[in-house]
Structures are given as structure tokens and as C-alpha cells.
N, C-alpha and C positions, 0 to 999 in steps of 0.2 A: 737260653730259655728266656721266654719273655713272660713277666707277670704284671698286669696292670688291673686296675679296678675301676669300674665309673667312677667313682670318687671323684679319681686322682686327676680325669681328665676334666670332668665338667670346669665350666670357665674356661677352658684353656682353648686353642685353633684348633683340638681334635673335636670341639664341641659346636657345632654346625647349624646354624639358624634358617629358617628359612617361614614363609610366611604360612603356612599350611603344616609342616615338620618341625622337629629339632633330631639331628642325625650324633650321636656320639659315636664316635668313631674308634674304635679301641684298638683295629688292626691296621695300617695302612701300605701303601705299596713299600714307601720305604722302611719296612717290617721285616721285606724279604722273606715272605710267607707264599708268595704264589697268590693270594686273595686277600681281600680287604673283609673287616666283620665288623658290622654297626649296631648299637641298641639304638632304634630310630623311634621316636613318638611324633603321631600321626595328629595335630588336633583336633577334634570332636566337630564336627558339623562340615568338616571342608572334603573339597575335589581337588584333586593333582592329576594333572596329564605328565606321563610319562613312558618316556622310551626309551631305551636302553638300548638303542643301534649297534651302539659298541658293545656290552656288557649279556654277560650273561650274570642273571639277578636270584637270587634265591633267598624268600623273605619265610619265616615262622613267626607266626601271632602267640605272643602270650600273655594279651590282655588283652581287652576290647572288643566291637565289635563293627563291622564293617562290610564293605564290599569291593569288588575289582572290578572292572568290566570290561574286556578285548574289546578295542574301538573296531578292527575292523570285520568284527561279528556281531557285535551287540551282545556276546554272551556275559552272563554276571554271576558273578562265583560268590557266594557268601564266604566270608572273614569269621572267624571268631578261634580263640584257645584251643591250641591245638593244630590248628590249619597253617600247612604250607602250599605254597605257592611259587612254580620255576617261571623264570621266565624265558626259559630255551628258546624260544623262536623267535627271541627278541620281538616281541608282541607290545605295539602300542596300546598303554592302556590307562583308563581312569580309575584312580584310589580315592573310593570316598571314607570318610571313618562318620560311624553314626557316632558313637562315642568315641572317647582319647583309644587310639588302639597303640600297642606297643610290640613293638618287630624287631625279631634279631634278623638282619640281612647280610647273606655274604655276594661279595661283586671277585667276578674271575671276566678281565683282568681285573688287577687291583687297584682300587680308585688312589689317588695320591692326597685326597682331604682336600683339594682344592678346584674340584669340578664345580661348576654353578650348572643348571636343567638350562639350556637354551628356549626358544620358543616355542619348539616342537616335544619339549620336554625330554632332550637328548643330554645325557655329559657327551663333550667330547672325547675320544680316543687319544690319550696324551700319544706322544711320539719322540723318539728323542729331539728331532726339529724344536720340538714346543717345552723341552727343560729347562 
């Protein structure tokens, strides 16, 4: 059984910065869970391009308020408490947060805490090559 609390992780490499985000990460691959489960906060005013080529994403809002937008339709999903969001099609897409939004996100595969978005807003695919 695995019991962990944000707590315990903030501060620590399970706690993930990024200029747009902060990702705490409480499940990760080497969990050996089959999926990784993040509580990510979104900061207030920004855009993240993101793709998820490799991953299939699945994000629930339980705070904030926001929007998504599928780059290659221009469609725009409202965010708010309550709303989830798959990203099955591996769908490139833009995360605005009008305010701080906060997301429990699970990734299948399971991210290993040390993916960085490339430019296209991709993690890569780890592999065993790349351990």
C-alpha cells in the first residue's frame, strides 16, 4: 500500500516547476501503478501549449477557472469545478487558466517526474534505451 500526502512531497523532486504550472506529483512510474496522478496548479493569466503524443492525459478541475482549446479545430471547452477533461486523441492543445486553476491529472503511461514539454509541448516517451 502506498500512503502519501502533498504535504510530504512539496519541496521535494516529486514537486515540479515550471513557468506557467507547478505539477506535484504523488503517483509516479516508479510507483508501479500502471499510471502516474498529479495535483497540478495552473497560474492565473497564462497559456501552455501542450501535447501529449505519447500519453493519454486525463485532467479534473477542482478549483478555478479556465479554458482548453483543440489547436487543430479551434474548439474551446470551458474549465471550471467539476469538469473533466480526456485527452484520448492525443489532441494538441492550449491550457489557458483565467484564474489559479487546480487539477488532479492522471497520465497512462506513467510519467517517471522527469519529463520536461519540449517545444511542441510533447513529454517524450521514455523507453528502456532512455533509463
Amino acid at each position: 500500500m502506498i500512503v502519501r500526502t502533498l504535504e510530504s512531497i512539496l519541496g521535494t523532486d516529486r514537486d515540479t516547476q515550471a513557468a506557467t504550472w507547478s505539477s506535484r506529483r504523488l503517483l509516479l512510474k516508479s510507483d508501479n501503478t500502471g499510471f502516474s496522478l498529479h495535483d497540478t496548479v495552473i497560474h492565473p493569466g497564462t497559456e501552455t501549449l501542450i501535447w501529449y503524443r505519447h500519453h493519454v492525459e486525463a485532467v479534473y478541475c477542482i478549483e478555478g477557472e479556465g479554458e482548453v482549446e483543440v489547436t487543430q479545430t479551434g474548439k474551446i471547452y470551458p474549465i471550471r469545478p467539476g469538469t473533466l477533461y480526456t485527452l484520448d486523441g492525443h489532441e494538441r492543445h492550449l491550457l489557458r487558466a483565467k484564474t489559479q486553476l487546480r487539477m488532479i491529472c492522471v497520465f497512462n503511461p506513467p510519467l517517471t517526474g522527469r519529463e520536461v514539454h519540449d517545444a511542441e509541448g510533447v513529454y517524450p516517451l521514455e523507453t528502456a534505451e532512455a533509463i
